[in-house]
C-alpha positions in Angstrom: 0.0 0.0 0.0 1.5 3.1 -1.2 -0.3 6.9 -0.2 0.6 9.7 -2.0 -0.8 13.3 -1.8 -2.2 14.9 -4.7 -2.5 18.0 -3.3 -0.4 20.4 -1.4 -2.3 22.3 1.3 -3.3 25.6 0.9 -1.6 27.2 3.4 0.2 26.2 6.7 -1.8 25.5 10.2 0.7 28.1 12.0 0.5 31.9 10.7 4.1 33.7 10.3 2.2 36.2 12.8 1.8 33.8 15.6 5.0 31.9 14.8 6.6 35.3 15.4 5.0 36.2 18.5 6.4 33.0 19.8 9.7 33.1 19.0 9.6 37.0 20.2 10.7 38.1 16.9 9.6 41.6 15.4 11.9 42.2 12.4 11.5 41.1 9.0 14.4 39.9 7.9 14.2 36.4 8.9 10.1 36.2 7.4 11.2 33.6 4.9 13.3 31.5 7.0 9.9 31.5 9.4 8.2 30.2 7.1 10.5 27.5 6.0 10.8 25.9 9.9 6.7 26.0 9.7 6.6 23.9 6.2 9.4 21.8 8.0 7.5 21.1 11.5 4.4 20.5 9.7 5.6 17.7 7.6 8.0 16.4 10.9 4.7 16.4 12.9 2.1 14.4 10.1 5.2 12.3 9.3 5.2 11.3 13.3 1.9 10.8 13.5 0.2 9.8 10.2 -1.9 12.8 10.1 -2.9 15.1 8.1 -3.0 18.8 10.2 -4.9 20.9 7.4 -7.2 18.7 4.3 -6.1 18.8 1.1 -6.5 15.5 -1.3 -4.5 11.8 -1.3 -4.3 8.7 -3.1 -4.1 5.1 -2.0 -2.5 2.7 -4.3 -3.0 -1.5 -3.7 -2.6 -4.3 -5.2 -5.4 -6.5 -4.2 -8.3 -5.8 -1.9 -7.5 -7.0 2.0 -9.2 -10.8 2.6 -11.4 -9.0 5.3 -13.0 -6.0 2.9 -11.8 -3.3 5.3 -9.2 -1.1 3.6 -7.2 0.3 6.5 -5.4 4.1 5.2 -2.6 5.4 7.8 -3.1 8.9 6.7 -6.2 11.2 8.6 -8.8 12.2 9.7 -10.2 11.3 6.5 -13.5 13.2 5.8 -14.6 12.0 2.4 -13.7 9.0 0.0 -13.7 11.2 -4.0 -13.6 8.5 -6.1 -12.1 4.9 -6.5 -10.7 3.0 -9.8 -9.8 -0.4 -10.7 -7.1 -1.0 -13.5 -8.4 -4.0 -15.8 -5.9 -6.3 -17.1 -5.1 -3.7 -20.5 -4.3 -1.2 -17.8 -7.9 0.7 -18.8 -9.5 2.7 -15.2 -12.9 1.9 -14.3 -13.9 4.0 -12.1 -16.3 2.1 -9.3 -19.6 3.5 -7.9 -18.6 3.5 -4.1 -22.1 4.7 -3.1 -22.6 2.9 0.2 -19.5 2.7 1.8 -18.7 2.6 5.4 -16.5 5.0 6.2 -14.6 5.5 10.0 -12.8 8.2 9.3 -11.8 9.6 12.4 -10.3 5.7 13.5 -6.7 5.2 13.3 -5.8 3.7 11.2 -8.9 4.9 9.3 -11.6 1.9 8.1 -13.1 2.1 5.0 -15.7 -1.0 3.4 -17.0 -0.7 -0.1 -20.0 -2.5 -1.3 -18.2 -3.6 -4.6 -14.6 -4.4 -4.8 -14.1 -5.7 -8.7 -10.7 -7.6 -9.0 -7.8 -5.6 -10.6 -6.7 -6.8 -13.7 -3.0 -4.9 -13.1 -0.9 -6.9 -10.2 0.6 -3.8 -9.0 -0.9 -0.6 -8.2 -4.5 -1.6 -9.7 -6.5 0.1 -7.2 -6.6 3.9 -6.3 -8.7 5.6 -3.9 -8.2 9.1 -3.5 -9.5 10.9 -0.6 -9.6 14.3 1.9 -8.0 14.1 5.3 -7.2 16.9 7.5 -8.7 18.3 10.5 -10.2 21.4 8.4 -9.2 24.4 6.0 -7.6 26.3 8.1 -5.4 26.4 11.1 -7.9 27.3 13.5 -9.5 23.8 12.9 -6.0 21.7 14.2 -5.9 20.6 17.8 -4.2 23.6 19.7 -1.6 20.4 21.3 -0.9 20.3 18.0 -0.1 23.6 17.3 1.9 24.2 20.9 3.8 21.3 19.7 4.9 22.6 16.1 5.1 26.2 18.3 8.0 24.8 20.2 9.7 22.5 17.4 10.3 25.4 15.4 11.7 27.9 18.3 14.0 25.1 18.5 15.0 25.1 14.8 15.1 29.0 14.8 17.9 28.7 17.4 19.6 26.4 15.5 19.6 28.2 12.6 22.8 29.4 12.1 24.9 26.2 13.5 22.6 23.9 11.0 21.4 24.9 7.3 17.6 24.9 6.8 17.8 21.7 4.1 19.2 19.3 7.0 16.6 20.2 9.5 14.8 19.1 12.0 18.2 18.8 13.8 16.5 18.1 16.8 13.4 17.3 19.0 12.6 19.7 21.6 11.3 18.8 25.4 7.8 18.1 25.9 7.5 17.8 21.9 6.9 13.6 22.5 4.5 14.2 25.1 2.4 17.0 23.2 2.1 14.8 20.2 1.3 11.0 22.4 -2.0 11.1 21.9 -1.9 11.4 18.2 0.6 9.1 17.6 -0.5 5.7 16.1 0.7 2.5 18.3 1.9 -0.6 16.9 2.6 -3.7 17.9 
């Protein structure tokens, strides 16, 4: 199972403004360096924990439908399923009505059941399902844990940002950051 995203998000789930105000900076000068540690504690923070902090669209590539039915996807909260296609054996889509599906989106990993589940004709990659996840539009919609967390990570990374360059961050975790983010995280056996 392979996910990819198809979409970027629109913009971040901290401001530069707020980022700012945290890191007690006033000037200018270091505005697009800001903004780089927010892109970067963003993606450290849905990497960590399989989410997705603001919704913008995925895909999910498998092979073969799971023996059980449920499709389990390790990116959300997933809040809608846009459309699914099979691969026939000449490597032709069909797309599949998926009217009727169960969806638990806010489960993790998230559940999904279709009512029709046609057999791929391609061995590899002959299913995609594309899908939104994210906690809403905008930042105000991600948990404010969340948010302290990324709030800290990138005070950290501003300190650091003359002893390491911005392409080989994050350099390091700060304290707390683990704790803030437990909740989200996924646990595996």
């Amino acid at each position: 199972m392979t996910i990819t995203e198809l979409a970027p998000p629109v913009g971040e789930p901290l401001t530069l403004a707020e980022t700012k105000a945290h890191l007690r900076v006033d000037l200018s000068a270091d505005d697009a360096l800001i903004t780089g540690l927010i892109r970067t504690v963003r993606e450290h923070l849905e990497r960590a924990t399989g989410l997705a902090l603001l919704i913008r669209t995925f895909r999910i590539y498998l092979d073969t439908w799971p023996s059980s039915g449920v499709i389990q996807i390790g990116r959300g909260p997933i809040q809608t399923i846009e459309n699914v296609t099979v691969y026939d054996a000449a490597g032709l889509p069909q797309e599949i009505d998926a009217s009727g599906f169960l969806l638990d989106g806010q489960a993790r990993p998230a559940r999904l059941v279709l009512p029709k589940q046609p057999a791929p004709g391609q061995a590899i990659n002959g299913i995609e399902i594309d899908f939104s996840a994210g906690f809403g539009a905008t930042g105000t919609d991600v948990p404010d844990t969340l948010k302290r967390a990324m709030l800290l990570h990138a005070a950290l990374l501003y300190e650091f940002r003359g002893a390491v360059s911005p392409d080989r961050q994050p350099v390091a975790i700060p304290a707390g950051y683990d704790r803030l983010i437990a909740p989200f995280r996924r646990r595996g056996l």
